[in-house]
C-alpha positions in Angstrom: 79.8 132.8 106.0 81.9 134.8 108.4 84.9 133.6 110.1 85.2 133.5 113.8 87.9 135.9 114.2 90.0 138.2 112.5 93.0 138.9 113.9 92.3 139.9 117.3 88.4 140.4 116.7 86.0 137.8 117.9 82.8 137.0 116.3 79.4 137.5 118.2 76.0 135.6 117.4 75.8 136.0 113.5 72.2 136.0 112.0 70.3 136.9 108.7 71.7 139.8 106.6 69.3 142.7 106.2 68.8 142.4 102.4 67.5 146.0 100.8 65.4 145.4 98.1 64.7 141.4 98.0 62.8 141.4 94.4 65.7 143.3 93.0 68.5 141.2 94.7 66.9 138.2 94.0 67.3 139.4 90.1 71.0 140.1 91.0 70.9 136.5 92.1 70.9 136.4 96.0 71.8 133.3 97.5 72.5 134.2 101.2 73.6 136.6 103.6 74.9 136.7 107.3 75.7 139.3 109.5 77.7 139.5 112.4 79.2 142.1 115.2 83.0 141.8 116.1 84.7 143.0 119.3 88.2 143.9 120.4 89.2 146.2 122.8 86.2 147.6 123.9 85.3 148.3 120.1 82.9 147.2 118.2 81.8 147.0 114.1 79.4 145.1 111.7 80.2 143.1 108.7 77.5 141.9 106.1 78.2 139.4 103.5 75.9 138.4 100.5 76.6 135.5 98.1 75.8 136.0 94.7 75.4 133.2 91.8 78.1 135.5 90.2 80.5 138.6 90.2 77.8 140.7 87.9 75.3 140.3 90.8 77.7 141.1 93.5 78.8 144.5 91.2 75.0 145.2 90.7 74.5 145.1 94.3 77.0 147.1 95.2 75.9 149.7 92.8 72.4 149.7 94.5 73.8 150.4 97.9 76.8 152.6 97.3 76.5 155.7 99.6 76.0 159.3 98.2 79.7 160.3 99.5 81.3 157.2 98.3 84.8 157.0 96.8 86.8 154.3 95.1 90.0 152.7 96.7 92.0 150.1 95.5 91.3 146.7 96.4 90.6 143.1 95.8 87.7 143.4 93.3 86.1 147.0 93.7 86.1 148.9 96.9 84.2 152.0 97.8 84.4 154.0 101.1 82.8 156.4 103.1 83.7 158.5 105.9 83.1 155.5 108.4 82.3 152.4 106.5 83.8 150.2 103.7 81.9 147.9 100.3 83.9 145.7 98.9 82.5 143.5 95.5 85.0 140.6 95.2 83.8 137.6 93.5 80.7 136.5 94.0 80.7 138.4 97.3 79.8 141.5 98.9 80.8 142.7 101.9 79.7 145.7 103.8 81.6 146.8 107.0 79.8 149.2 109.0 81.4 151.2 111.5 85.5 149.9 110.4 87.7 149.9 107.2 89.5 146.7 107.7 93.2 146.4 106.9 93.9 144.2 104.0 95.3 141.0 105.2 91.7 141.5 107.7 90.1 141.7 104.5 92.2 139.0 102.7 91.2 136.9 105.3 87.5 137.6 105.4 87.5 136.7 101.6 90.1 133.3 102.3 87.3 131.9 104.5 84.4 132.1 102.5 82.3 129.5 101.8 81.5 128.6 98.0 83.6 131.7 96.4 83.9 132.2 93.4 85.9 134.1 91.0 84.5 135.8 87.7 85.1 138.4 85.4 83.7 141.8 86.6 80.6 143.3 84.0 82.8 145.5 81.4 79.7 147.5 80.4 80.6 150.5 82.6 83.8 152.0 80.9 81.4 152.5 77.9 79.7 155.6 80.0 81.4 159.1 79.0 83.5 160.6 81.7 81.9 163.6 83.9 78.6 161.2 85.3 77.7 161.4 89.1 79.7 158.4 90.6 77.6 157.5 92.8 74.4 157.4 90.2 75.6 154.4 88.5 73.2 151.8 88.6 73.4 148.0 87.3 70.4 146.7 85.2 70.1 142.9 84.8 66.2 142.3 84.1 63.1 143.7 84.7 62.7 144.6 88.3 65.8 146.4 88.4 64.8 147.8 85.4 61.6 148.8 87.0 63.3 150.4 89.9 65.7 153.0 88.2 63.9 153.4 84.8 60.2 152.6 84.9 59.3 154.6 81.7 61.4 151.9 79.6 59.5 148.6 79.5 61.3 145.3 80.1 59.1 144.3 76.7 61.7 147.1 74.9 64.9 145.9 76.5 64.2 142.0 75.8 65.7 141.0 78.6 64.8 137.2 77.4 68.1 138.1 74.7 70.5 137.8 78.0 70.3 141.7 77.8 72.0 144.2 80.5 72.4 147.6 81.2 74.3 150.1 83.0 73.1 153.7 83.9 74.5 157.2 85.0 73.3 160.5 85.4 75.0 163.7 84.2 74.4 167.2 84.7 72.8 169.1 81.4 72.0 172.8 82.2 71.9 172.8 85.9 69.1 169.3 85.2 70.3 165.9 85.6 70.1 163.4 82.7 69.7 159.9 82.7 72.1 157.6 79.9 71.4 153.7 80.0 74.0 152.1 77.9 72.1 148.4 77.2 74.5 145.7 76.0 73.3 142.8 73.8 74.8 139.2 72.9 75.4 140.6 69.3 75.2 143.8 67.1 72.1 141.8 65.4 70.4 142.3 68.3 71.0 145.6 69.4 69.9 146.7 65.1 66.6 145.0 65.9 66.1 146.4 69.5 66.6 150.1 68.7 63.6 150.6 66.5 61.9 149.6 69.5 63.7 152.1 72.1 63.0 154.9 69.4 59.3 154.7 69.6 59.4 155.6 73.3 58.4 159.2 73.7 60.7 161.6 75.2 64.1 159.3 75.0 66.8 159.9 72.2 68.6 156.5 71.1 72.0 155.6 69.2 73.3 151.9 68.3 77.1 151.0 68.0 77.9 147.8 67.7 76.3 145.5 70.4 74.9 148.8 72.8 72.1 150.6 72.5 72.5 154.0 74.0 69.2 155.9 75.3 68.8 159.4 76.8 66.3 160.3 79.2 65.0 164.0 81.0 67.4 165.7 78.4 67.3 168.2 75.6 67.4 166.8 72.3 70.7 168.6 71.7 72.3 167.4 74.6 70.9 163.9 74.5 73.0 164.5 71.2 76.2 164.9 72.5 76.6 162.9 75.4 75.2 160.0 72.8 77.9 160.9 70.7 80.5 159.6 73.7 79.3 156.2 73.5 81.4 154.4 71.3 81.8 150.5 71.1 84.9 149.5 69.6 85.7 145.3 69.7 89.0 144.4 70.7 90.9 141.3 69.0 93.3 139.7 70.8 95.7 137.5 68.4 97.7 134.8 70.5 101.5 135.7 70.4 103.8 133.6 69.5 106.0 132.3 72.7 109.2 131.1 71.6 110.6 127.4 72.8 114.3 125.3 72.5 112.5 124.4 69.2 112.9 127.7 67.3 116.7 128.1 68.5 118.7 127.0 65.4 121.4 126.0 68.0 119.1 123.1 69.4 118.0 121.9 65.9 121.8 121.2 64.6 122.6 119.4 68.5 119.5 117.0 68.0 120.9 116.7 64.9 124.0 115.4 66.0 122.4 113.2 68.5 120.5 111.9 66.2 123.4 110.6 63.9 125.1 109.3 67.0 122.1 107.3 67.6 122.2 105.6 64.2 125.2 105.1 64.2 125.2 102.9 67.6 122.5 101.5 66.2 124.2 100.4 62.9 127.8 99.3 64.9 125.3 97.2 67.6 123.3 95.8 64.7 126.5 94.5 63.1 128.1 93.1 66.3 124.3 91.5 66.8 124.9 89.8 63.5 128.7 89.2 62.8 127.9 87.4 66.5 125.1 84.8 65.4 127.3 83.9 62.6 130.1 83.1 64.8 127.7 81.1 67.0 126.4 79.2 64.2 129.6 78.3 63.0 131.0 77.2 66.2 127.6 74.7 66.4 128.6 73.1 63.5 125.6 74.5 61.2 126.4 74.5 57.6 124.9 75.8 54.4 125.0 77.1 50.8 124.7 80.6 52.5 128.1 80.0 53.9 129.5 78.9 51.1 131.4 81.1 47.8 131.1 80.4 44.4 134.0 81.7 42.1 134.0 82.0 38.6 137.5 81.8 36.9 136.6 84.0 33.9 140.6 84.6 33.1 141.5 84.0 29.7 138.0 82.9 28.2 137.5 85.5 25.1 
């Protein structure tokens, strides 16, 4: 899964990633991992890479593992950094460098040689969150053992996860107290109507649908369960196709095929007629006869 060498690094003996939480992962959608150390000039770093079925379970793992000091860089897919080591989500991938931030034609060329990538759209869920959440709280939800892990008191029964169901979750700071937000995301807004009813009857959480989400507070005031709810707000975006223009819409081109159209006729007529007028000559010449070439006249002059 790792290449040989990058640049001037050379590979050691690579071997079986450490994988964090297996259960969880394996709900993320695990498919392998490798590790390996890489030397150069007397230094020495880590990489890990994990292959995931898609880019949601790459995302969800990152999430998972992101360090408390963590900070966003721009990157290929999403990058986070710490003050010695570098996570990078990219595909179906994720990589974890311990120990070295990599430059980013390394990088490039870490991604360039793996085996079975694959490139998919990133989960949108998380911009529905409200600004001013912990960073690094945000967690990934994608069935019941994750679930389990960062919200036991919801049960997997509630967030029907068999309805292709995810979530995304952040904690924000209410009165000196953290409080929990899950923003759950269903197929359609159908969905989401008939799953709230069922969120609401947990004790202790405050809930709010709009449109396909399902919103739920936990460890909050009621009041302020009431106005970071009032943040979350779905709004559907239509894309209509624009019209691209082509030669066909210039009125220019219309009036020159025009033209070349009438040419074309009129070859066609003048070839036709020299076709013709041709095999009449020939016909003549071989002696063929007939009432079509011959003229009848009437002499009508002087008959009342």
């Amino acid at each position: 899964m790792l290449p040989e060498t990058i640049g001037d690094w050379q590979r050691g003996a690579p071997s079986a990633a450490v994988v964090p939480d297996a259960k969880v992962w394996q709900e993320f959608g695990l498919q392998a991992s490798e590790t390996a150390p890489y030397a150069a000039n007397g230094q020495k770093y880590t990489i890990s890479a994990y292959r995931f079925g898609d880019a949601t379970g790459a995302f969800a793992a990152l999430d998972q593992i992101r360090p408390a000091d963590a900070k966003p860089f721009e990157t290929t897919g999403v990058g986070l950094q710490s003050d010695i080591d570098e996570l990078v989500a990219v595909g179906n991938y994720l990589f974890v460098f311990k120990g070295y931030k990599p430059k980013a034609d390394e990088l490039n060329h870490v991604i360039g040689t793996a085996p079975r990538y694959s490139q998919s759209q990133l989960p949108i869920l998380p911009k529905y969150l409200p600004a001013g959440s912990d960073f690094n709280s945000q967690r990934y939800i994608t069935g019941p053992e994750s679930l389990a892990k960062y919200a036991p008191s919801i049960p997997p029964s509630t967030a029907a996860f068999h309805f292709s169901a995810e979530a995304v979750l952040a904690k924000y700071k209410s009165g000196g107290k953290d409080m929990t937000l899950l923003v759950f995301s269903y197929p359609t807004m159908e969905m989401a109507r008939d799953r709230a009813p069922h969120f609401q009857q947990i004790p202790g959480i405050v809930v709010k649908r709009t449109g396909p989400l399902v919103a739920v507070t936990l460890d909050g005031t009621p009041d302020a369960a009431e106005k970071l709810l009032s943040q979350v707000r779905y709004q559907a975006e239509v894309v209509m196709p624009e019209h691209v223009p082509t030669p066909k819409d210039n009125p220019a081109n219309l009036f020159l095929n025009i033209i070349i159209l009438c040419g074309i006729l009129a070859g066609f007529c003048v070839v036709s007629g020299l076709v013709v007028g041709g095999m009449r000559v020939l016909f003549r010449r071989a002696g063929a006869s007939g009432e079509g070439d011959s003229m009848i006249s009437l002499h009508l002059s002087g008959r009342p």
